[in-house]
C-alpha positions as CSV (number, residue, x, y, z in Angstrom):
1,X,-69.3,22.4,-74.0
2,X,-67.9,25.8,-75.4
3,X,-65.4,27.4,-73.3
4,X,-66.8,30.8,-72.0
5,X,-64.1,32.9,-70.4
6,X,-65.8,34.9,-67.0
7,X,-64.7,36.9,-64.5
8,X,-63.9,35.6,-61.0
9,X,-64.7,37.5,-57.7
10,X,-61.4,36.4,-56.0
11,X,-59.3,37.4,-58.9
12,X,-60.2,40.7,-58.5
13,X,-60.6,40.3,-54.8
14,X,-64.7,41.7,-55.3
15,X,-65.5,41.2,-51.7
16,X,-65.1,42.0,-48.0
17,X,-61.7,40.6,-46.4
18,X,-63.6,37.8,-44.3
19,X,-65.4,36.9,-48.0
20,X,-62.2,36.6,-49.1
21,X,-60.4,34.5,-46.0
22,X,-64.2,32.0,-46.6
23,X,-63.1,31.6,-50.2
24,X,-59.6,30.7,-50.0
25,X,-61.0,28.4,-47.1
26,X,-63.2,26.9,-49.5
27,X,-60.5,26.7,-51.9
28,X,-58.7,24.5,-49.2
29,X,-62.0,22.2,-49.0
30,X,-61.7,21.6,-53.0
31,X,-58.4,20.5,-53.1
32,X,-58.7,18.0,-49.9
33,X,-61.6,16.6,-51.8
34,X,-61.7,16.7,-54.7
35,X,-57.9,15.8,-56.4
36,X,-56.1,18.8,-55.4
37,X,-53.7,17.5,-53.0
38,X,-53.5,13.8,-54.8
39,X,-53.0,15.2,-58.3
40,X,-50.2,17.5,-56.8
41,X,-48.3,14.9,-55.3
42,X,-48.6,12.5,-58.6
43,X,-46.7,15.6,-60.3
44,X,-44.0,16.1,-58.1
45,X,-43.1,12.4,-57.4
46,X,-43.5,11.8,-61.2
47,X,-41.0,15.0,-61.9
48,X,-39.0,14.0,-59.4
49,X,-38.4,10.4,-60.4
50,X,-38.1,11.8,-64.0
51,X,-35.4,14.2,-63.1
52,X,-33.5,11.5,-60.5
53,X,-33.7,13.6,-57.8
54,X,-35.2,13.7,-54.1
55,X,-34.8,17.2,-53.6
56,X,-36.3,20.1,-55.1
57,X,-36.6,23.9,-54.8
58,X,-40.4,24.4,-56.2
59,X,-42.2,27.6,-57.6
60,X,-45.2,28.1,-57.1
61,X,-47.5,30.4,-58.8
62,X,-50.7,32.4,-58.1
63,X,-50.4,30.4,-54.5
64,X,-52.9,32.0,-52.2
65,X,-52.8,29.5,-49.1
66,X,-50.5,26.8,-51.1
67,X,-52.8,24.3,-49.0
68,X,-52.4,21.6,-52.0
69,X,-48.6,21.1,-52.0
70,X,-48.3,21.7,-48.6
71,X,-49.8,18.8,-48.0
72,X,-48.5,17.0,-50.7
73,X,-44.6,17.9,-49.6
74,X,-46.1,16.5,-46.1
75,X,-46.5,13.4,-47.8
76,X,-43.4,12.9,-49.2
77,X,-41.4,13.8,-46.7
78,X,-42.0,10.9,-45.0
79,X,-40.5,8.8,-48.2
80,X,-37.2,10.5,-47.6
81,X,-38.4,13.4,-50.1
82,X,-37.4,16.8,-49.9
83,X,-39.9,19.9,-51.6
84,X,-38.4,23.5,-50.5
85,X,-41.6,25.7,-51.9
86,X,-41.6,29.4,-53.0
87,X,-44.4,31.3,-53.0
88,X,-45.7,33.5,-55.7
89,X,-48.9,35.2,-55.5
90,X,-50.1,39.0,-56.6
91,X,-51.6,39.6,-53.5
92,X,-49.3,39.6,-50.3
93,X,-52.3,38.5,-48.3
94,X,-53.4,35.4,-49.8
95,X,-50.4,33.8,-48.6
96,X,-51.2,35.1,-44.8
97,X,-51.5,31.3,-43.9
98,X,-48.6,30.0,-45.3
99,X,-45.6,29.4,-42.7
100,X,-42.2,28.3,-43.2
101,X,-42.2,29.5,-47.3
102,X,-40.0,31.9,-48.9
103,X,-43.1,34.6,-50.4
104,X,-43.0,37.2,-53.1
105,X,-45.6,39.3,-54.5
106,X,-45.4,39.5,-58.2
107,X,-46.9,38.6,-61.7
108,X,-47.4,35.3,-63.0
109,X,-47.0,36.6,-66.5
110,X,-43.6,38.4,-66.1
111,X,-42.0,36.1,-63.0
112,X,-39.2,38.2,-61.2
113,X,-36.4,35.4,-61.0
114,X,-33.1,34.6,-62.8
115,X,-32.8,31.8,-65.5
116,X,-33.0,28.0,-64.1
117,X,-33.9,29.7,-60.4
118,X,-36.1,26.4,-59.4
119,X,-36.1,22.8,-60.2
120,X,-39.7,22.9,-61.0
121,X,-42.9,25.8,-61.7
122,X,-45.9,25.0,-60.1
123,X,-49.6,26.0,-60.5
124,X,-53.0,24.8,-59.1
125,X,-56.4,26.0,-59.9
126,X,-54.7,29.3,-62.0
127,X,-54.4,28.1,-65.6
128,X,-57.7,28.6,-66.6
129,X,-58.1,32.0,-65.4
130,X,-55.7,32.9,-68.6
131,X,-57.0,33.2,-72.2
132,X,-54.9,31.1,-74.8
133,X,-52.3,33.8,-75.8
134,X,-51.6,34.2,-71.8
135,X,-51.1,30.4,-71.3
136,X,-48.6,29.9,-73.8
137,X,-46.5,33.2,-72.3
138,X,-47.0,31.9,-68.9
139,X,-45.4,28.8,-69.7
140,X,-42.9,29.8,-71.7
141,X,-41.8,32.4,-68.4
142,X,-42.1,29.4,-66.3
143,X,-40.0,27.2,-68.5
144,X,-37.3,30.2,-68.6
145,X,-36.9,30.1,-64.6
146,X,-37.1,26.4,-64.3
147,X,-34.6,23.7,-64.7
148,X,-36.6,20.8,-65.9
149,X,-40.0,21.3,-66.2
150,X,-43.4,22.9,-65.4
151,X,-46.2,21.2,-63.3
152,X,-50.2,22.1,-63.8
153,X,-53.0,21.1,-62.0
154,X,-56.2,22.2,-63.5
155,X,-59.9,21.8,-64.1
156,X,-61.2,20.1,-67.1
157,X,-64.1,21.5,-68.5
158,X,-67.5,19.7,-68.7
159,X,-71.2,19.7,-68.5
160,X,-71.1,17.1,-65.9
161,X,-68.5,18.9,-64.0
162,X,-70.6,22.3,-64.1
163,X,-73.4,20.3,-63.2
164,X,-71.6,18.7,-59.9
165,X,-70.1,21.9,-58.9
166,X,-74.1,23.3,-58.7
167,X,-74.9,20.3,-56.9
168,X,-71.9,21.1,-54.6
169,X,-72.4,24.9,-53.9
170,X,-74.2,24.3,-50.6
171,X,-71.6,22.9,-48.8
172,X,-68.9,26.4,-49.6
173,X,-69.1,28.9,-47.3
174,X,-68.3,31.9,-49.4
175,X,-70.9,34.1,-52.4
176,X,-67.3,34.6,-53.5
177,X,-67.2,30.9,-54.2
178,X,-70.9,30.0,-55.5
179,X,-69.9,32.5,-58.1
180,X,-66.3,31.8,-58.9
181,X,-66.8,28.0,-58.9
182,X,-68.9,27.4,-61.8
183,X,-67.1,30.3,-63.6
184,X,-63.9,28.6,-63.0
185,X,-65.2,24.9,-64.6
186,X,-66.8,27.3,-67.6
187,X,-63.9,28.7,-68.8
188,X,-61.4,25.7,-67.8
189,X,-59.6,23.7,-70.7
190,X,-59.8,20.5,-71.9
191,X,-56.9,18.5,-72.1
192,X,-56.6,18.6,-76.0
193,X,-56.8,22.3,-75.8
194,X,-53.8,22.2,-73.2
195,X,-51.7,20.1,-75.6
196,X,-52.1,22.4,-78.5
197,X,-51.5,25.6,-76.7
198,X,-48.1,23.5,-75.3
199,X,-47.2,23.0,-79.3
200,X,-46.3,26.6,-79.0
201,X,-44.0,26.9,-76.4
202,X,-40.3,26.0,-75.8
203,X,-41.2,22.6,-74.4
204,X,-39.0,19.6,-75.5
205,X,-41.7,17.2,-74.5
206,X,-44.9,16.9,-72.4
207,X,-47.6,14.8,-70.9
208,X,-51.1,15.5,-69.5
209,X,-52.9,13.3,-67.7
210,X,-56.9,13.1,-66.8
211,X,-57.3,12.8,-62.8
212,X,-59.5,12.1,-60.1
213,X,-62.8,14.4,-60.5
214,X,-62.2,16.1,-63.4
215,X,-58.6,17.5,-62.7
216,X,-55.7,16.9,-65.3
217,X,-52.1,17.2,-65.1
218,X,-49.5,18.6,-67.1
219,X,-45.7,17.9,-67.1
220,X,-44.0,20.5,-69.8
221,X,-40.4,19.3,-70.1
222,X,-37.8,22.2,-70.3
């Protein structure tokens, strides 16, 4: 399946504000169900094991309601493990729902912090809305503010993920969704096209991983 790169409603925030409060909702639902939350937490307590720590100050990038490591961090806490999150989105009201977080507006591609600010860059759901050129300057920036490595959690692109997410649409309460969710599997990577845009980056070593309904996951070593 050819990727097609498309245009997503919530990107450019195409709707009413209670169209956009359904969507992120939705965009809870999606990671609850479907890997978001578990695939999280298998990067950060793989990172962390990797990096002997069991603390961490995390970045995370294009975060709307950071629902996903939220409730991953909420896991972990209660193995002794420590995830202090920072919130980046482009849009201060995306993160309306997000309590107890440090929050800054800014841009993914030119991210406003010092050297080695975090232990790790996180992102969930946002690489695929970047074309190839963007994703290997996105994680070169967020190998620059990181001390040891970046974390993805993605889509991987198929017909019989497209074909699932149709089959799905009824359930999401949003038109911001029915469009953005097919949209979003259509122009999503695979996990070989992930591994050779990583070839040209600063990464000293990395590992993708296929997960639980199509979702993959992407350790980029500083």
């Amino acid at each position: 399946m050819k990727r097609i790169p498309q245009h997503e409603l919530l990107d450019e925030d195409a709707g009413t504000p209670a169209e956009i409060a359904a969507s992120l909702r939705d965009l809870q639902h999606i990671n609850r169900w479907f890997g978001g939350v578990t695939s999280t937490e298998y990067l950060l307590r793989n990172a962390l094991a990797k990096a002997s720590i069991s603390r961490a100050e995390v970045l995370e990038v294009a975060a709307g309601t950071g629902f996903a490591i939220r409730q991953a961090a909420k896991r972990m806490h209660a193995d002794g493990i420590e995830i202090h999150v920072t919130a980046l989105d482009r849009q201060a009201s995306h993160m309306q729902e997000q309590d107890g977080v440090d929050k800054v507006v800014g841009d993914a591609l030119n991210l406003p912090f010092s050297d080695n600010s975090f232990d790790f860059v996180f992102c969930n759901l946002f690489l695929h809305h970047l074309s190839p050129a963007d994703v290997v300057r996105f994680i070169d920036g967020a190998l620059r503010v990181c001390r040891h490595a970046v974390l993805i959690n993605d889509l991987r692109r198929g017909a019989t993920h497209l074909g699932l997410v149709y089959l799905g649409l009824p359930f999401f309460r949003s038109r911001i969704t029915w469009h953005d969710a097919p949209a979003s599997v259509r122009q999503a990577y695979t996990p070989a096209e992930l591994d050779g845009m990583i070839t040209n980056t600063r990464a000293s070593d990395w590992a993708i991983t296929n997960r639980f309904l199509f979702r993959m996951a992407a350790t980029i070593w500083k």
